[in-house]
Legacy VTK file of the C-alpha trace (Angstrom):
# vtk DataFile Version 3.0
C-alpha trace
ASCII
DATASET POLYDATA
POINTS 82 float
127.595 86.204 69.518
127.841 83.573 72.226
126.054 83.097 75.217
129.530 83.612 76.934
130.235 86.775 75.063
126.695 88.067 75.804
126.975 87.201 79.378
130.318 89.792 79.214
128.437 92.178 77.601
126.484 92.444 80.971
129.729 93.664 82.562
130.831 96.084 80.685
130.137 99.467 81.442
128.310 102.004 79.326
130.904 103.957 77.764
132.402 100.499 76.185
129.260 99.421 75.181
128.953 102.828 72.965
132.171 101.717 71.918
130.858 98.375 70.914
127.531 100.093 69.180
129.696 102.289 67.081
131.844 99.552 66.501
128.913 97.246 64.721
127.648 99.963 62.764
130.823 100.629 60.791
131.232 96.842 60.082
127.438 96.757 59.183
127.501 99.876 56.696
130.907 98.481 55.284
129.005 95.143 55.105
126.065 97.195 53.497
128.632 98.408 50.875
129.942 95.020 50.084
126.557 93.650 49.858
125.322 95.842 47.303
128.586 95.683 45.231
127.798 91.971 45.271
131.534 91.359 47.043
129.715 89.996 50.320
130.250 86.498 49.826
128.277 85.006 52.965
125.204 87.022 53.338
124.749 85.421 56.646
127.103 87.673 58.201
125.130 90.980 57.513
122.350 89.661 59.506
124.633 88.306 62.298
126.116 92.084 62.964
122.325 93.030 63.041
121.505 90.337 65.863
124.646 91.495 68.008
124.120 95.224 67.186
120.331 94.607 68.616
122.203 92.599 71.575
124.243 95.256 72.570
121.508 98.308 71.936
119.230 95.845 74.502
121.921 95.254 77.115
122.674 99.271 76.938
118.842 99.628 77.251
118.831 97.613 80.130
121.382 99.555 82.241
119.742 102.335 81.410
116.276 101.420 83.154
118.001 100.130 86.369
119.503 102.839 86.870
116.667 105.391 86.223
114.515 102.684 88.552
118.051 102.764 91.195
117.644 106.468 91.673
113.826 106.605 91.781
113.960 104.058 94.794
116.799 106.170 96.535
114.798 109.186 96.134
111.779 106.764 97.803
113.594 106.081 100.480
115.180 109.562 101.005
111.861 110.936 101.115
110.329 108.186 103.413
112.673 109.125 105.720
112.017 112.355 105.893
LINES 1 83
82 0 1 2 3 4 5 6 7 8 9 10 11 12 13 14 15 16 17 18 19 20 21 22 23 24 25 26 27 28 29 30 31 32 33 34 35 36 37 38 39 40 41 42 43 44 45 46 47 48 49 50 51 52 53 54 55 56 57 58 59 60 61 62 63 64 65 66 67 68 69 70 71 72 73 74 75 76 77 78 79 80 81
């Protein structure tokens, strides 16, 4: 994955990024299969779904704490108002 594609990754919302997750996995287990039926010619690429599976998990990670830090500073204010 490129630094332009991970820079898009940042954009998308959460839904497509589930997509995305669920997406890697089934190319990584079919990798997994072709790996261990010694079909897998460049091994490389097993470890490359890895690094953009972790990619995505981290960018879906991320959106998750901003918004669970978003709503604790709304509540903040709400109740400093009060």
């Amino acid at each position: 994955m490129k630094r332009a594609e991970f820079n898009q990754l940042k954009n998308l919302d959460s839904e497509k990024l589930f997509l995305q997750v669920k997406s890697l996995k089934q190319d990584l287990s079919k990798l997994m299969i072709d790996k261990n039926s010694q079909k897998l010619k460049d091994k490389r690429e097993f470890f490359k779904k890895r690094k953009d599976l972790a990619k995505v998990l981290t960018v879906l990670r991320q959106k998750e704490l901003l918004n669970e830090l978003e709503s604790k500073s709304q509540k903040s204010q709400k109740e400093s108002n009060i």
